[in-house]
C-alpha beads as a LAMMPS data file, in Angstrom:
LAMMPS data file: protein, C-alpha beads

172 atoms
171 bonds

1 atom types
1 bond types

-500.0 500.0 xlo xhi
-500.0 500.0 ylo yhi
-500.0 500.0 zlo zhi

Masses

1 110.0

Atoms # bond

1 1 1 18.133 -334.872 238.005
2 1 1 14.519 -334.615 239.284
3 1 1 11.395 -331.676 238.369
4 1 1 12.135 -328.563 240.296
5 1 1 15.731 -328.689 241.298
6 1 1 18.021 -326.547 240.472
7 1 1 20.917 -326.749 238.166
8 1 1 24.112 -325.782 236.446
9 1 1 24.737 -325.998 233.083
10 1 1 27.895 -327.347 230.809
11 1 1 30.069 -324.639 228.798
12 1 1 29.687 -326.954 226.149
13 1 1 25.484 -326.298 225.856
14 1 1 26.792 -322.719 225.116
15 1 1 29.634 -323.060 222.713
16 1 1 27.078 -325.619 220.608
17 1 1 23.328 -324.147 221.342
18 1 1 24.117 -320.139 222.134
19 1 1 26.787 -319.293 219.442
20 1 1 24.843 -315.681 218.768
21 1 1 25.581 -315.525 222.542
22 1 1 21.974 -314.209 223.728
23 1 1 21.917 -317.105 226.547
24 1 1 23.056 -315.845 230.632
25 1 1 26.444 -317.670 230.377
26 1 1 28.593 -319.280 232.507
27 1 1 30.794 -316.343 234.810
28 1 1 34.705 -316.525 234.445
29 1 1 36.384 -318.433 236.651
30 1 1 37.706 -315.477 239.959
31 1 1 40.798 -316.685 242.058
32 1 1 40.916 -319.828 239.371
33 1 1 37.728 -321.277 241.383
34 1 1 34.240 -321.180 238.901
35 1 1 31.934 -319.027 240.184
36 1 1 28.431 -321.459 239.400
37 1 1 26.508 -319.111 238.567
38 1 1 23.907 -318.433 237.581
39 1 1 22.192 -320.938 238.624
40 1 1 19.178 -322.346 236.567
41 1 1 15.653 -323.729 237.450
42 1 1 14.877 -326.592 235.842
43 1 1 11.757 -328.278 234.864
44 1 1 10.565 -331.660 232.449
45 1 1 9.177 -330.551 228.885
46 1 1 5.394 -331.796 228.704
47 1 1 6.084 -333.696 225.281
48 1 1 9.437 -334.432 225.535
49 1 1 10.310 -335.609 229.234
50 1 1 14.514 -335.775 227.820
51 1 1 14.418 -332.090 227.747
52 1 1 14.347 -329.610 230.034
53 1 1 13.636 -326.326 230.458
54 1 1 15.827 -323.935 232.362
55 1 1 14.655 -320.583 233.666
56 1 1 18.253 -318.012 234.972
57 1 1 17.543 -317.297 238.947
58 1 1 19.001 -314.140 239.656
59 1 1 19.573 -312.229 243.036
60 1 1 19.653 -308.778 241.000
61 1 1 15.868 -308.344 242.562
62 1 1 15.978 -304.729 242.529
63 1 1 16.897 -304.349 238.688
64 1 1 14.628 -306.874 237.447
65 1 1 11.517 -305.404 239.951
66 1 1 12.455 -302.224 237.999
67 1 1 11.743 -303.933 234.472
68 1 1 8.540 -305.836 235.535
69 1 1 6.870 -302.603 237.078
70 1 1 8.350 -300.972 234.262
71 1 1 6.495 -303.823 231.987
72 1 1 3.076 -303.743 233.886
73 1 1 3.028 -299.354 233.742
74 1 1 3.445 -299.603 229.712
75 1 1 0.190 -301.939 230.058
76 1 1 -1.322 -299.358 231.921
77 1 1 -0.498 -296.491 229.713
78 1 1 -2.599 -299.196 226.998
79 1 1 -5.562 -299.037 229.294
80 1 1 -5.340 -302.630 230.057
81 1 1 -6.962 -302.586 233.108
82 1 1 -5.141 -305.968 234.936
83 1 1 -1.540 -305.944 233.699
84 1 1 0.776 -308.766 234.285
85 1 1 4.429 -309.838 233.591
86 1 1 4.617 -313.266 232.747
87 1 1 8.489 -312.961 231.868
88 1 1 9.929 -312.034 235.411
89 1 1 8.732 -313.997 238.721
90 1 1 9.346 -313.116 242.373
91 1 1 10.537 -316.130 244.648
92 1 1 12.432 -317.194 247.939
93 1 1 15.491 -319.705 247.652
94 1 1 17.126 -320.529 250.428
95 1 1 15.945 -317.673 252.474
96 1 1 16.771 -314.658 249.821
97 1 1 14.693 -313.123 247.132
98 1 1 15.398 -314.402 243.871
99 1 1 14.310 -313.482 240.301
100 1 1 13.389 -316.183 237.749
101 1 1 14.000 -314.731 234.384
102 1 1 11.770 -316.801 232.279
103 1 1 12.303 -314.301 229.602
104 1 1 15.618 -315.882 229.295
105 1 1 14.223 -319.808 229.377
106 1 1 15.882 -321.808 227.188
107 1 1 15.811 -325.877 226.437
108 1 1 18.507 -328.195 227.338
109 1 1 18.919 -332.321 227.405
110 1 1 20.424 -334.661 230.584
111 1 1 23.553 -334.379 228.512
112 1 1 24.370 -330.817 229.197
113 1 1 23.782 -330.431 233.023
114 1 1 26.757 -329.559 235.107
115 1 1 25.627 -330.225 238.699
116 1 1 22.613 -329.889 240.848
117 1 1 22.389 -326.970 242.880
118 1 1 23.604 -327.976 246.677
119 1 1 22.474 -326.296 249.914
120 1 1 26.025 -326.526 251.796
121 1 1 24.235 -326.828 254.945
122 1 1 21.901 -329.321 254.723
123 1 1 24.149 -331.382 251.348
124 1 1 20.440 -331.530 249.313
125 1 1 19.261 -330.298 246.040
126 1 1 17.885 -326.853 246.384
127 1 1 14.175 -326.695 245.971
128 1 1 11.388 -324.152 246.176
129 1 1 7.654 -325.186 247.491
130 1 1 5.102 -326.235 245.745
131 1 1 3.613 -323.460 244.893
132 1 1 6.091 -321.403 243.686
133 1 1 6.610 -324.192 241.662
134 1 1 3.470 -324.042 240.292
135 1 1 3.543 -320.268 239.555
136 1 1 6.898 -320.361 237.447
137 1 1 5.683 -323.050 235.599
138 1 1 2.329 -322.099 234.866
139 1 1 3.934 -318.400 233.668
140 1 1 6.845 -320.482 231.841
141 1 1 4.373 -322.564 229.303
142 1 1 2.155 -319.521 228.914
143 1 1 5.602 -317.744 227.317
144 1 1 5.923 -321.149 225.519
145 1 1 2.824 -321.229 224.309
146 1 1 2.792 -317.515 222.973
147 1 1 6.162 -318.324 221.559
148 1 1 5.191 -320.996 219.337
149 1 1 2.371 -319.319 218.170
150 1 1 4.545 -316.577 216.696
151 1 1 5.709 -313.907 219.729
152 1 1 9.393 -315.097 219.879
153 1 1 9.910 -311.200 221.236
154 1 1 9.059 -312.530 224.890
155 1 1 12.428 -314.385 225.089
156 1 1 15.679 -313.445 224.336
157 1 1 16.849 -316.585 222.349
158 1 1 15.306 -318.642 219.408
159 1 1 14.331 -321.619 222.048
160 1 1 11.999 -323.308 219.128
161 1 1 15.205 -323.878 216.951
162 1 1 17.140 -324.926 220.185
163 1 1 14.242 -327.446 220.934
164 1 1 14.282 -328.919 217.768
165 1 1 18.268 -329.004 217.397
166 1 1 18.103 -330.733 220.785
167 1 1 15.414 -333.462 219.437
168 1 1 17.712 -334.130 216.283
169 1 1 20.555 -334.655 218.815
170 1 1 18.342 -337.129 220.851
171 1 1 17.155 -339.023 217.719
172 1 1 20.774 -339.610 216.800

Bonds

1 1 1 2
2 1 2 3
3 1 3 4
4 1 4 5
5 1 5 6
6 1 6 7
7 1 7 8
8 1 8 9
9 1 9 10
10 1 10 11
11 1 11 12
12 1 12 13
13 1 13 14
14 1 14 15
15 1 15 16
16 1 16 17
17 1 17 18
18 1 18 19
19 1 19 20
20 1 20 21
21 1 21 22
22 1 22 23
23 1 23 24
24 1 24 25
25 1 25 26
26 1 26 27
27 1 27 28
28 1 28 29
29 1 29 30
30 1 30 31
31 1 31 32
32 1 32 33
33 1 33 34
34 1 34 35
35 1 35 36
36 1 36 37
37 1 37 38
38 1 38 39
39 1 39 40
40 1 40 41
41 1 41 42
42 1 42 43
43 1 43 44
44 1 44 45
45 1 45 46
46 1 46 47
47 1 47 48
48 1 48 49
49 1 49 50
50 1 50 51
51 1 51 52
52 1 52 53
53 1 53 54
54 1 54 55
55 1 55 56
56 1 56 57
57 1 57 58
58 1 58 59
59 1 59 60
60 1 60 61
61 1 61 62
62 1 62 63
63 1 63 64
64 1 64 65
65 1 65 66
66 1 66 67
67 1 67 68
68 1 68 69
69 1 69 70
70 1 70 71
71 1 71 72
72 1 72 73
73 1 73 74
74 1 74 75
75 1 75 76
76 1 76 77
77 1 77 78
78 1 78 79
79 1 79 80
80 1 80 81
81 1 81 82
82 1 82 83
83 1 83 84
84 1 84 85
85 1 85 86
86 1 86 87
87 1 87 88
88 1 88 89
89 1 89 90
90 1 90 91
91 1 91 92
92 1 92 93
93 1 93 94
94 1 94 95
95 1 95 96
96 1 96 97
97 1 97 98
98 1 98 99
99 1 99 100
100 1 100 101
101 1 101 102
102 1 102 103
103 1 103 104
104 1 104 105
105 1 105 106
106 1 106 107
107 1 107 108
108 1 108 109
109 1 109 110
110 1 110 111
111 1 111 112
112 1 112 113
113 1 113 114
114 1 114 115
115 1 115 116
116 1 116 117
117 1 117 118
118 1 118 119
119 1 119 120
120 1 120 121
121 1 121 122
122 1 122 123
123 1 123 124
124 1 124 125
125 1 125 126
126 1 126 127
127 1 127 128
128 1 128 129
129 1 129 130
130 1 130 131
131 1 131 132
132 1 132 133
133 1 133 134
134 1 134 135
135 1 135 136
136 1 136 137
137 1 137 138
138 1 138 139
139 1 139 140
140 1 140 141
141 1 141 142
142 1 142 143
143 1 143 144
144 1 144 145
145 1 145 146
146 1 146 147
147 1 147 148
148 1 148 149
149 1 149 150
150 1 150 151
151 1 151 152
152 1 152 153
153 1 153 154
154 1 154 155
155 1 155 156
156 1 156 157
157 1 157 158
158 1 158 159
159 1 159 160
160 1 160 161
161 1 161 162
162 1 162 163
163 1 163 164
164 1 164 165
165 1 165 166
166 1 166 167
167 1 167 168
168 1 168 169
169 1 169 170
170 1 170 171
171 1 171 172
């Protein structure tokens, strides 16, 4: 798997890494075919290039532009004068809005991806440009960054004891 594609990931990351279940899961399988979804952008940890780092895409645009202007009026109501939402990101794939939910990042290892993420009509690996690319990942190691240093309220799961659970499991 290369930086920037997109990705899906095992059951198995879930059952082992996500048992307090606060990860976007796999959906149920509808007419006994697996839906794929969600999907998951994926990028290379800085220190550790054997993890990655997987940000939910979502097409529910609407819902989560409700919760990021929802996010930036509370900083308003603070008087911060330049409010921004690091957690939610705006992006095209494929031709269709997409949210990236790096509120709901999490880390994950070579082992546990499913498949890359295939445009039917041209058969290669969904990407975004540049960047986008640049944006999401700038926003996703500020959250990183504010997470280690103590705010683990900006994501939804404990990522720093999945990242070092997934080390241990590398060292082995």
């Amino acid at each position: 798997m290369e930086q920037g594609q997109f990705c899906f990931i095992t059951d198995a990351f879930f059952t082992i890494h996500d048992k307090e279940h606060k990860l976007m899961r796999n959906r149920e399988t509808f007419d006994g075919k697996e839906h794929g979804r969600p999907c998951f952008y994926a990028f290379e940890d800085r220190r550790t290039p054997f993890i990655l780092w997987c940000i939910p895409v979502s097409s529910k645009v609407d819902k989560y532009m409700r919760i990021y202007n929802h996010k930036l009026a509370k900083q308003r109501e603070k008087g911060i004068h330049k409010p921004k939402c690091s957690t939610i990101r705006f992006g095209d794939v494929m031709g269709a809005r997409k949210a990236f939910l790096i509120q709901n990042m999490f880390p994950v290892t070579k082992k546990y991806i499913g498949e890359i993420y295939i445009n039917r009509l041209t058969q290669e690996a969904v990407r975004i440009p540049q960047n986008m690319e640049r944006d999401i990942i700038f926003h996703a190691d500020e959250i990183l960054r504010l997470v280690k240093s103590g705010n683990k309220h900006l994501v939804f799961s404990d990522i720093i004891k999945t990242y070092n659970d997934l080390n241990t499991e590398l060292e082995k």
